[in-house]
RODO-2510 file (C-alpha; in nm, 4 decimals, decimal comma):
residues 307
     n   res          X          Y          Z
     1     x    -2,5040    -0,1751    -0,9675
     2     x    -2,7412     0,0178    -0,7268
     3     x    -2,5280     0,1407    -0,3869
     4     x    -2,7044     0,1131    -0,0397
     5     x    -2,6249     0,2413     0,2578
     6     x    -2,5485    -0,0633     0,4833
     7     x    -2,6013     0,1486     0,7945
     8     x    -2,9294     0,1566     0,7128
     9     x    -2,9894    -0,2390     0,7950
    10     x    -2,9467    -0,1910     1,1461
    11     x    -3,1727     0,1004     1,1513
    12     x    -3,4618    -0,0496     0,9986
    13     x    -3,7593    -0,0611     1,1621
    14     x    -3,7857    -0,3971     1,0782
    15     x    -3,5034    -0,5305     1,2877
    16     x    -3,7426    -0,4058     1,6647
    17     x    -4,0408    -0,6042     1,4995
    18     x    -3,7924    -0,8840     1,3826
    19     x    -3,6572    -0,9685     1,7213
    20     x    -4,0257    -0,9244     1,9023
    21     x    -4,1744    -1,1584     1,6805
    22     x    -3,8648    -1,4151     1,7269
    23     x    -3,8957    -1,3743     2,1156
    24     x    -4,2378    -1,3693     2,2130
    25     x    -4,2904    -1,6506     1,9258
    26     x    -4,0130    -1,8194     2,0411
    27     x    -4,1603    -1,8151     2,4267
    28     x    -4,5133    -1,8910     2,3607
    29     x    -4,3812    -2,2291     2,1591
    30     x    -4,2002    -2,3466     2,4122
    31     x    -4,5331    -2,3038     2,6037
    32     x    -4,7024    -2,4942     2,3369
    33     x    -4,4745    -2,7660     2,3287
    34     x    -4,4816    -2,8289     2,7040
    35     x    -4,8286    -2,8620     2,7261
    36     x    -4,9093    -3,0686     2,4041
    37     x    -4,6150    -3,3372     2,5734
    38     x    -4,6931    -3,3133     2,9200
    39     x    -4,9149    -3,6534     2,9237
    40     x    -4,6779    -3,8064     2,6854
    41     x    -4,5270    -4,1230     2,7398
    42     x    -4,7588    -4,1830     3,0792
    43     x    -4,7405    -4,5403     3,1517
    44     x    -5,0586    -4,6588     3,3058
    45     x    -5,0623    -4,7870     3,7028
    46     x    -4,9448    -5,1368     3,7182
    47     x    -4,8485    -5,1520     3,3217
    48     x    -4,4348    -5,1081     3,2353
    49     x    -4,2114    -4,8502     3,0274
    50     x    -4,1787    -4,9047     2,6492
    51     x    -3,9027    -4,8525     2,4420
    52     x    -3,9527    -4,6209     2,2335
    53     x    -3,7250    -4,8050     1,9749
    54     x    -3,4260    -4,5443     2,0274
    55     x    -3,1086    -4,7847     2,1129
    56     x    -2,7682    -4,7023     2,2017
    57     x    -2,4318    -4,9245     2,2926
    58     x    -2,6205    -5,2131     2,2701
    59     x    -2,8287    -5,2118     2,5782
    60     x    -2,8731    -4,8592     2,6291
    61     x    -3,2602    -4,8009     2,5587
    62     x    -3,4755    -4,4912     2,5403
    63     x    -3,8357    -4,5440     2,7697
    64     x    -4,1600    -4,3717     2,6823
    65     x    -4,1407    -4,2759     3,0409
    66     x    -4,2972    -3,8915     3,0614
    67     x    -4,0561    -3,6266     3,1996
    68     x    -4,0760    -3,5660     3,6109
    69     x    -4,3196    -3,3215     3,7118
    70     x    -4,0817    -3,0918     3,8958
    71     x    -3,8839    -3,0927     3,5448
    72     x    -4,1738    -2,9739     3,3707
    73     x    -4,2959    -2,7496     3,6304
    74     x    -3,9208    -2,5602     3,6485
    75     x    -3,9460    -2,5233     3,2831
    76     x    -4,3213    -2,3888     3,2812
    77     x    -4,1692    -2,1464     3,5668
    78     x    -3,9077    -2,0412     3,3364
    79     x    -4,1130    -1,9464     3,0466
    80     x    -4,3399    -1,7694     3,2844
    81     x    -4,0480    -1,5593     3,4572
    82     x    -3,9236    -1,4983     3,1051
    83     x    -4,3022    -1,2939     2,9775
    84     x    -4,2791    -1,1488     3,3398
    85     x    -3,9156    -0,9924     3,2883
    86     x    -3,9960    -0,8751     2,9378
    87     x    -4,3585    -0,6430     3,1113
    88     x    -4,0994    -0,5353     3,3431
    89     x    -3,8023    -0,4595     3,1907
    90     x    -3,6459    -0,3692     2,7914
    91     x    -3,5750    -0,6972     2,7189
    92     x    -3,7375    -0,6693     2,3494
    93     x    -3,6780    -0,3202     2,1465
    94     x    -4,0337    -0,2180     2,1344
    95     x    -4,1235    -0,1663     2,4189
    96     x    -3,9077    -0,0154     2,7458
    97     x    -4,0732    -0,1813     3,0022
    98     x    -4,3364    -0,0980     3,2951
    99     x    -4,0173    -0,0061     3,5247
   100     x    -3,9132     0,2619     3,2955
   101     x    -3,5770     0,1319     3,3483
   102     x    -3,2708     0,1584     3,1584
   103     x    -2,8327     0,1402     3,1391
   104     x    -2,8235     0,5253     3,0666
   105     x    -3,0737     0,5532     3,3485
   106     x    -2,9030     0,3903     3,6399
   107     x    -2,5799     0,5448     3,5485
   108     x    -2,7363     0,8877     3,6130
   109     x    -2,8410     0,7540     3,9460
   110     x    -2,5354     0,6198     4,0139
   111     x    -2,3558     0,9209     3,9113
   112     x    -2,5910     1,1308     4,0969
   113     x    -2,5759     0,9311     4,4125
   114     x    -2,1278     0,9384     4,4021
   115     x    -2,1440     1,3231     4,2723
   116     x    -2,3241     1,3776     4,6524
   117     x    -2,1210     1,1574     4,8392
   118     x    -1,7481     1,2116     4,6513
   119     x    -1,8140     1,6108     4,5121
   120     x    -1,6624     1,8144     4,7141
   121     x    -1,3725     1,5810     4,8006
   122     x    -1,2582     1,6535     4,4340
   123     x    -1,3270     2,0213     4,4761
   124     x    -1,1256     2,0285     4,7777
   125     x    -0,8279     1,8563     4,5333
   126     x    -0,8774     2,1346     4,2790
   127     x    -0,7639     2,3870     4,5500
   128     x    -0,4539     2,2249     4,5401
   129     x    -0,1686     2,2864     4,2230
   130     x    -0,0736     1,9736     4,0824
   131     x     0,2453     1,9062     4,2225
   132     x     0,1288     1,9099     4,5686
   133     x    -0,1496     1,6395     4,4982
   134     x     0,1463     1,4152     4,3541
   135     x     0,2628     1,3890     4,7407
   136     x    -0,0153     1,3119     4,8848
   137     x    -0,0934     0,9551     4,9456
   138     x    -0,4952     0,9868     5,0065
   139     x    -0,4921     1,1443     4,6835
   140     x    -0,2628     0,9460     4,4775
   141     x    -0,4869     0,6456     4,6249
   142     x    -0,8304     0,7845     4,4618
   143     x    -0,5945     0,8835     4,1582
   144     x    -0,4876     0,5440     4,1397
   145     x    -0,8790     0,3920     4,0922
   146     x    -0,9033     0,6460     3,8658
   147     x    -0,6470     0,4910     3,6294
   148     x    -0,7688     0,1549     3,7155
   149     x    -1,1110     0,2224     3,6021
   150     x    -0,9948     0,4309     3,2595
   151     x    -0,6987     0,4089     3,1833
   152     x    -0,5688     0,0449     3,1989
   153     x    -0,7177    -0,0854     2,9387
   154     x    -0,4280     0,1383     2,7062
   155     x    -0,1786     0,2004     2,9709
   156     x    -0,1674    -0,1265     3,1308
   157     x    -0,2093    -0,1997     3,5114
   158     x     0,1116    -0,0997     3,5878
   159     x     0,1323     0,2221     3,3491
   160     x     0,3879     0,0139     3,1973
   161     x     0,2221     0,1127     2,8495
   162     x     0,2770    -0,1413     2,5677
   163     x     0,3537    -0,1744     2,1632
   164     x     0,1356     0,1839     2,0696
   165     x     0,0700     0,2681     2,4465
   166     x     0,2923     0,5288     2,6084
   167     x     0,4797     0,4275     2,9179
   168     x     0,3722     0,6727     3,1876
   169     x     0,6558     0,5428     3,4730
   170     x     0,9012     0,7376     3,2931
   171     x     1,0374     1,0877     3,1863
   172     x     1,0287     1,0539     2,8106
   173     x     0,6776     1,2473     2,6789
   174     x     0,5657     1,2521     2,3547
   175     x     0,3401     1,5569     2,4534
   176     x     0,5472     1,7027     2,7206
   177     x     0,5584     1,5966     3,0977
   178     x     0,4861     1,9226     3,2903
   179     x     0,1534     1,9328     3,4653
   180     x    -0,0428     2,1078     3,2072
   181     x     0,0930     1,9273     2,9412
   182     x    -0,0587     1,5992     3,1041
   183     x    -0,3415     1,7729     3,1821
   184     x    -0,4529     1,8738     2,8467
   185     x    -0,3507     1,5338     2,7477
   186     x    -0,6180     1,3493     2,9130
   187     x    -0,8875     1,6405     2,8965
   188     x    -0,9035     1,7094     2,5478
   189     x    -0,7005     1,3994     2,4050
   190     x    -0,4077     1,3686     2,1141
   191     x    -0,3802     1,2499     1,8277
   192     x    -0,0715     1,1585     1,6745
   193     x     0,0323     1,0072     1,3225
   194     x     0,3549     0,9767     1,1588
   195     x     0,3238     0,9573     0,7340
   196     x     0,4290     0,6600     0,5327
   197     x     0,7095     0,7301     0,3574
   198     x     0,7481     0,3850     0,2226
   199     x     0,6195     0,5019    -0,1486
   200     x     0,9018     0,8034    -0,1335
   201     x     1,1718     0,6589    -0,0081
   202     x     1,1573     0,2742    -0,1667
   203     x     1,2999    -0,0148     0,0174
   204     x     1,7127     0,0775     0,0209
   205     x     1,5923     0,4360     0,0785
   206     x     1,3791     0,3338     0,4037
   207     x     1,6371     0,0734     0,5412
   208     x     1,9062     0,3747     0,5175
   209     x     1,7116     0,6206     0,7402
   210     x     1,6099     0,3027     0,9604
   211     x     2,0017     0,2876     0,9651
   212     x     2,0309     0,6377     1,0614
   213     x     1,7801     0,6326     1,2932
   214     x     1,9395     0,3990     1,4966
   215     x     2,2622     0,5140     1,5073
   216     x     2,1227     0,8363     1,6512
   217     x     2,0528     0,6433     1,9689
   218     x     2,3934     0,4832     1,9325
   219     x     2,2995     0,0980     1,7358
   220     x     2,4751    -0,0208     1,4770
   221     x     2,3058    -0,1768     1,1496
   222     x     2,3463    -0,2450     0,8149
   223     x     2,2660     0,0448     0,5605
   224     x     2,4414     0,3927     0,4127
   225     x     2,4142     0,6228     0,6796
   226     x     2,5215     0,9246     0,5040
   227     x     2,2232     0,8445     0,2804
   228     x     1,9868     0,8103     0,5867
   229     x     2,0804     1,1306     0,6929
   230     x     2,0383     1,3052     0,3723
   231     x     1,6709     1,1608     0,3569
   232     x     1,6005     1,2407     0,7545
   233     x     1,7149     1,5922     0,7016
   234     x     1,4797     1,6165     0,3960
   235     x     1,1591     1,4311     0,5380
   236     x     1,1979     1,4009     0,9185
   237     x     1,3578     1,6925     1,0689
   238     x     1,0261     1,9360     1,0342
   239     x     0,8936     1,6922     1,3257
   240     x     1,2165     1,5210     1,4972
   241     x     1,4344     1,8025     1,4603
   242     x     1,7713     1,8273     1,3048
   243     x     1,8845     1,6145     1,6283
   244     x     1,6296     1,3814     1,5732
   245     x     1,5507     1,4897     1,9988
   246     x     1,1539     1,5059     1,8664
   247     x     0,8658     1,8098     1,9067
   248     x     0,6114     1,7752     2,2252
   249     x     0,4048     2,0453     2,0218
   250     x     0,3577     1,7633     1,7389
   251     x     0,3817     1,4577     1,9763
   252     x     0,6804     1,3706     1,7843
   253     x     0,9163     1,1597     1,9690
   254     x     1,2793     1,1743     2,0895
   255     x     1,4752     0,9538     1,8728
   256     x     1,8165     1,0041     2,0541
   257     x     1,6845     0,7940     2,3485
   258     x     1,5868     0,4270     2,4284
   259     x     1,2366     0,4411     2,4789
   260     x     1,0598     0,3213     2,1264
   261     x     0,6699     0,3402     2,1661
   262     x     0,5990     0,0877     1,8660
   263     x     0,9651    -0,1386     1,9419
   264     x     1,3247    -0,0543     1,8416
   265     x     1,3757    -0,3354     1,6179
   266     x     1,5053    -0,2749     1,2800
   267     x     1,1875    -0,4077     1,1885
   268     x     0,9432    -0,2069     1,3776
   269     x     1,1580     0,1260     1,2843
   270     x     1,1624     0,0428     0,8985
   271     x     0,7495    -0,0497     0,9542
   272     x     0,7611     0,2925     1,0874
   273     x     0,9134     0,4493     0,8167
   274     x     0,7978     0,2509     0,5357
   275     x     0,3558     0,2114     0,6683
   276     x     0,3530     0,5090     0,8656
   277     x     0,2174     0,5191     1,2708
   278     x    -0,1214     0,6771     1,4147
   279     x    -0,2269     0,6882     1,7588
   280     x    -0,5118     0,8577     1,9448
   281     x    -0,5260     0,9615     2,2775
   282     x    -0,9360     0,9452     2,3869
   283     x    -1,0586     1,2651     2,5173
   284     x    -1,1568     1,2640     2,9190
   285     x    -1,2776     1,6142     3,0639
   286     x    -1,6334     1,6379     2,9568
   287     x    -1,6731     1,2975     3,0756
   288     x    -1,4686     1,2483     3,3465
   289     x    -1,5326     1,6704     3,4797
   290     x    -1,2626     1,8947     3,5983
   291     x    -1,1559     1,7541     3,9718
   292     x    -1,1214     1,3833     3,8469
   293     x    -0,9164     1,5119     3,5184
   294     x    -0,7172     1,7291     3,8140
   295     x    -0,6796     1,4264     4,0310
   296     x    -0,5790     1,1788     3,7487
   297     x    -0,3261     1,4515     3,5934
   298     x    -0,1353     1,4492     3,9525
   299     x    -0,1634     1,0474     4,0120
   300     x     0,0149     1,0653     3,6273
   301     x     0,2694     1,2884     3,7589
   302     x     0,3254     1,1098     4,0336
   303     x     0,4196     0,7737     3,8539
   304     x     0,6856     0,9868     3,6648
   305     x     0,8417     1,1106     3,9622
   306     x     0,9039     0,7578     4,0485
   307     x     1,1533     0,6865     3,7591
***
């Protein structure tokens, strides 16, 4: 059996040709059909409407009345603003349009036109350490759109985080909490992944280090915990440490505490164990440039220093 490269189907140049042919077809029908029916059904002066034989509940009867002129004129106008926006504008993928415009294009402009008016604001802010920002409510307030605009999406409104997506109103860090830990967080992104170890340990195997697990924050659960620990200190400890208190340098987390980023159900932890985790942190400084990343890093510090 001969293997293709499905990629390649939304590459083709037939696709561009495909969808001009549909559209312009599509809108020079619709022409067609408008003006082949617009004297159809007129009723001569003095002479009645006849049904057209279409009947419904009963009484309900379709006339070979001809549609209103304003009705037919709107959707002549429509057709006609529809050829006018395509000249103008990339509406089909062949051709870009007499305007020249584009997406990429106006965010440039845009870009261009908030670089002049906001620039130097943000190199004023990268005069300032970290630390100091954090206190400073005119900066925290730009910070704060900032994380509305990016970061939310992950993070949640609140920085409240959710199942896979650190909470950043605490002082537990999988990557470390000082300044230029959280600045090299969102500038050149993480990525994080904890192996499966469902395969190795089998199912009593991973429900005893789920058991251990939780007892190192203190819970109580069914399973051998001496057996859990023999299997932590042979698998886990070259990330969570013989304490199980975690590694910023490897993201790993801190397993003595309360704070669970995928849920501290014995469910979630043996999923954990058993499937593995892997998260990714995007990266942010090329596209974001050095004073927002410097501005975002203190409004991040900032909601820690709340907790």
């Amino acid at each position: 059996m001969p293997e293709y490269d499905l990629m390649s189907d939304f590459t083709s140049p037939f696709w561009p040709w495909f969808i001009f042919i549909v559209t312009i077809g599509g809108i020079f029908w619709c022409f067609y059909l408008l003006m082949s029916q617009k004297n159809a059904g007129d009723v001569s002066e003095g002479e009645e409407a006849q049904p057209t034989g279409h009947k419904w509940d009963d009484d309900l009867e379709e006339l070979n009345n001809p549609l209103p002129r304003w009705w037919l004129q709107m959707f002549i106008a429509t057709n006609i603003f529809g050829l006018v926006y395509l000249v103008l504008y990339p509406g089909i993928v062949v051709f870009d349009g007499v305007l020249g415009w584009s997406q990429v294009g106006q965010y440039n402009t845009e870009m261009e036109v908030a670089e002049k008016k906001y620039g130097e604001q943000y190199v004023n802010y990268l005069k300032q350490d970290v630390a100091t920002l954090a206190k400073d409510k005119a900066a925290i307030t730009t910070g704060g759109r900032l994380f509305s605009t990016y970061c939310t999406q992950c993070h949640g409104s609140d920085a409240g985080g959710g199942p896979g997506f650190p909470n950043l109103r605490d002082s537990r860090w999988l990557w470390g909490g000082e300044p230029e830990h959280i600045k090299q967080t969102i500038a050149a992104g993480r990525m994080g992944a904890m192996p499966a170890w469902g395969a190795v340990l089998g199912e009593t195997g991973t429900k005893d280090v789920a058991a251990y697990v939780m007892s190192l924050s203190n819970r109580k659960t069914a399973g051998d915990l001496q057996a859990g620990e023999e299997k932590f200190k042979q698998l886990c400890v070259a990330c969570h440490a013989a304490e199980g208190t975690g590694n910023i340098a490897l993201g790993a987390p801190d397993l003595t505490d309360d704070t669970w980023l995928y849920g501290s159900s014995r469910r979630s932890i043996e999923k954990s164990i058993s499937e593995g985790r892997s998260g990714r942190m995007p990266t942010f400084g090329d596209f974001l440039g050095e004073g927002k990343t410097h501005l975002l890093t203190a409004y991040v510090y900032s909601l820690s220093l709340e907790d």
